[in-house]
N, C-alpha and C positions, 0 to 999 in steps of 0.2 A: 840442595834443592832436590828434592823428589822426584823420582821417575815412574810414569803407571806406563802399565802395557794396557795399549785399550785395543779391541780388536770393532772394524765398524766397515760390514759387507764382507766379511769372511779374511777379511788383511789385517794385518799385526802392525800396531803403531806403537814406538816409545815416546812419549810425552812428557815434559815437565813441566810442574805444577810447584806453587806455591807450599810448604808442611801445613798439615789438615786439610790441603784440599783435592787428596785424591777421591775421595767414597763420591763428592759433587763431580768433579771428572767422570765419574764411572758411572753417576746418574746421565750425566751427559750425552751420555755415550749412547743407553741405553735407550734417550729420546732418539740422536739420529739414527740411530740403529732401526729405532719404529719408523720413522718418518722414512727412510730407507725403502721397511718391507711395503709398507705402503703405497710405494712409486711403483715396486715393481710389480706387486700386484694390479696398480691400477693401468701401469703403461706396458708391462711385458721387461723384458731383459736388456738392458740399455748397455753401452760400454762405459765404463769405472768413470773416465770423466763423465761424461753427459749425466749419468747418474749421478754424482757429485755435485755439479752444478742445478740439475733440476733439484736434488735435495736443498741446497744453501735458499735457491728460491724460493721455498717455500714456506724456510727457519725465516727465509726475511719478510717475507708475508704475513706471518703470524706476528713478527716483532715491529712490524709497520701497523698491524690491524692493534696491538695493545698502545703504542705509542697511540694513536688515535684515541682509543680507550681514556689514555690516562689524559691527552687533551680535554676531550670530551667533559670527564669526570672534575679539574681545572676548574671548565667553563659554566657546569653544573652547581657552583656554590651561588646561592641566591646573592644580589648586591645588598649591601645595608645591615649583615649578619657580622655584630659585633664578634669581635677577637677577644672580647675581656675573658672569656673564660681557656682561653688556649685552642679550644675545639678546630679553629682555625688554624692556627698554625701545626697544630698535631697533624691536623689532614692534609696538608701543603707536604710538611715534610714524609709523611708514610708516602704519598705521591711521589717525591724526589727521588725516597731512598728506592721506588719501585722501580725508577725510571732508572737511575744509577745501576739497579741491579741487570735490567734488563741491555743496557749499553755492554756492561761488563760480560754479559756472557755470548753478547754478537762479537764484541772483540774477540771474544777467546777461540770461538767457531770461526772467524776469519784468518784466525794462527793457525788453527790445524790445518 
């Protein structure tokens, strides 16, 4: 198993990841790392935890406001819209597999 060195608010992390999935790790990274300067730009200099968790709050706000989204988008398919052509079920499942993706990468932010 693969180890990346991510570094996220100027500190050095070893991490293991799945093979092929470090470059997504590193995009990872590079989101909290935004969301990071963000905080501090917008709140001033906080200490590593409080920064920390104000960050996670806000990874989980964006991943509550899409979860709603994908609800939403769900409850958006008119009633009475046959399936015979797949269109349905295509869009059910790109749905899932969004939802799927988007579970997997809060899990992965709640490991580091």
């Amino acid at each position: 198993m693969p180890k990346v060195d991510l570094t996220i608010n100027g500190r050095s992390y070893q991490v293991s990841c799945q093979d092929g999935q470090e470059d997504y790790l590193l995009e990872l990274t590079d989101y909290v790392n935004g969301k990071m300067s963000e905080l501090i730009k917008s709140v001033g200099h906080l200490s590593e935890s409080h920064l920390l968790v104000m960050c996670n709050l806000l990874i989980a706000d964006e991943l509550s406001e899409l979860r709603d989204d994908m609800k939403a988008l769900k409850n958006a398919v008119p009633e009475g819209i046959s399936a015979t052509n797949g269109a349905d079920e295509a869009f059910g499942a790109g749905i899932e597999a969004l939802a799927n993706r988007i579970e997997s990468i809060a899990e992965r932010l709640e490991q580091t």
